[in-house]
N, C-alpha and C positions, 0 to 999 in steps of 0.2 A: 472418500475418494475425490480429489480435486481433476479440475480438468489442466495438464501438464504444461500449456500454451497458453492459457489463459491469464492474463495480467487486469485487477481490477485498479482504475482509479478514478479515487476519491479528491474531491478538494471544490470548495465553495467558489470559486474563481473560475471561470467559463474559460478564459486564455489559456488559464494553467492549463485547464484539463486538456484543452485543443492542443497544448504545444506538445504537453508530455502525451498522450495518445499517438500526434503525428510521429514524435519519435522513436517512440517504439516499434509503431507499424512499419514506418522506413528501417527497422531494425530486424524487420519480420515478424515480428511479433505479435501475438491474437490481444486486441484490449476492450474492453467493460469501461464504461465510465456512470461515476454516481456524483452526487453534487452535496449531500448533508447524511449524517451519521445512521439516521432510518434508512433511507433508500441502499446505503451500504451494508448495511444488515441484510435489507433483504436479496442485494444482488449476490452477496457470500454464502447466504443458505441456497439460495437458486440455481446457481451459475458455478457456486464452488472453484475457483480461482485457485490456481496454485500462485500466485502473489497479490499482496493488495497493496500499492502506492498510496496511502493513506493520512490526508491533513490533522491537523491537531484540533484547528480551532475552526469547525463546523458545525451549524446551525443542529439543532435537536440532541442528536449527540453528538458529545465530542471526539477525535479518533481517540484520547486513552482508553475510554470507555468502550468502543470500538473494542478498539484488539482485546482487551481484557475481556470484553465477552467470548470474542472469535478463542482466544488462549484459554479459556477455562471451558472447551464445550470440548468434548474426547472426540467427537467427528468431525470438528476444522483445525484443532491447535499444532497442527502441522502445515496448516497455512501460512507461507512465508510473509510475515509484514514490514512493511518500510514506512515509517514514520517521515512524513517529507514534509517541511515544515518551515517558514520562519523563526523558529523560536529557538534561537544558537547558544544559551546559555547551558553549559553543565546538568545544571538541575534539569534541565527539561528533557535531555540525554538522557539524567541518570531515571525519570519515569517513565520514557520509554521504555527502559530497558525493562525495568519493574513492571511493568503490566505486558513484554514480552514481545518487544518487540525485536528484530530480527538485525534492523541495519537502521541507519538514522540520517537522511538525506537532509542539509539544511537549503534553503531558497535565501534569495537567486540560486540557479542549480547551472551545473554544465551540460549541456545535453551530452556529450561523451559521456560523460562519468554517468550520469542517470541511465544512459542503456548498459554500458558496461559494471556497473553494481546490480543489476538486474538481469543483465544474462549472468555474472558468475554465482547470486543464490540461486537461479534457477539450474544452472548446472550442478552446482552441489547438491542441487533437493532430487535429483534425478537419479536412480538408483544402478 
């Protein structure tokens, strides 16, 4: 059972996370924020997030490793993840997708498009 408003974000960069939190709150939207792969672990078993904005390359673990826990546990893998990320190459796409991830944001980002790809999987995850 995730909480339906809840948006978690991840990312080692204190800006990032300030600008993408501000944006979404001015979007209405409820947000969680973590800074390295542990504390994202445990704000998802905690807090239960119906989306995690989620960095690649963060200290302890990294987000693949992330989602591929959150996607292989039968009680969150319905948790929607977005991989948000500098790393724009194919390859790093195509392991997102392989460990399950949901939608694949790269950085610099547009604040538009990052609320609007996150209200429309949350609209889809909504029954």
């Amino acid at each position: 059972m995730n909480d339906k408003d809840l948006i978690l974000v991840v990312d080692d960069e204190p800006d990032t996370v300030r600008l993408a939190k501000r944006l979404l709150e001015m979007a209405g939207l409820k947000v969680s924020t973590a800074y390295d792969g542990e504390e994202a672990l445990k704000k998802i078993y905690d807090e239960s997030p119906a989306l995690v904005l989620l960095d690649i390359k963060l200290p302890k673990i990294d987000g693949y490793e992330v989602c591929r826990k959150i996607k292989s546990d039968p009680k969150y893998k319905d948790t929607i993840i977005v991989m948000f990320t500098a790393k724009v190459f194919e390859k790093d796409k195509k392991k997102g997708a392989e460990v399950g991830a949901n939608e694949y944001i790269t950085k610099p980002f547009s604040g538009d498009e990052l609320v609007s790809v996150i209200k429309k999987l949350l609209k889809e995850e909504k029954p």
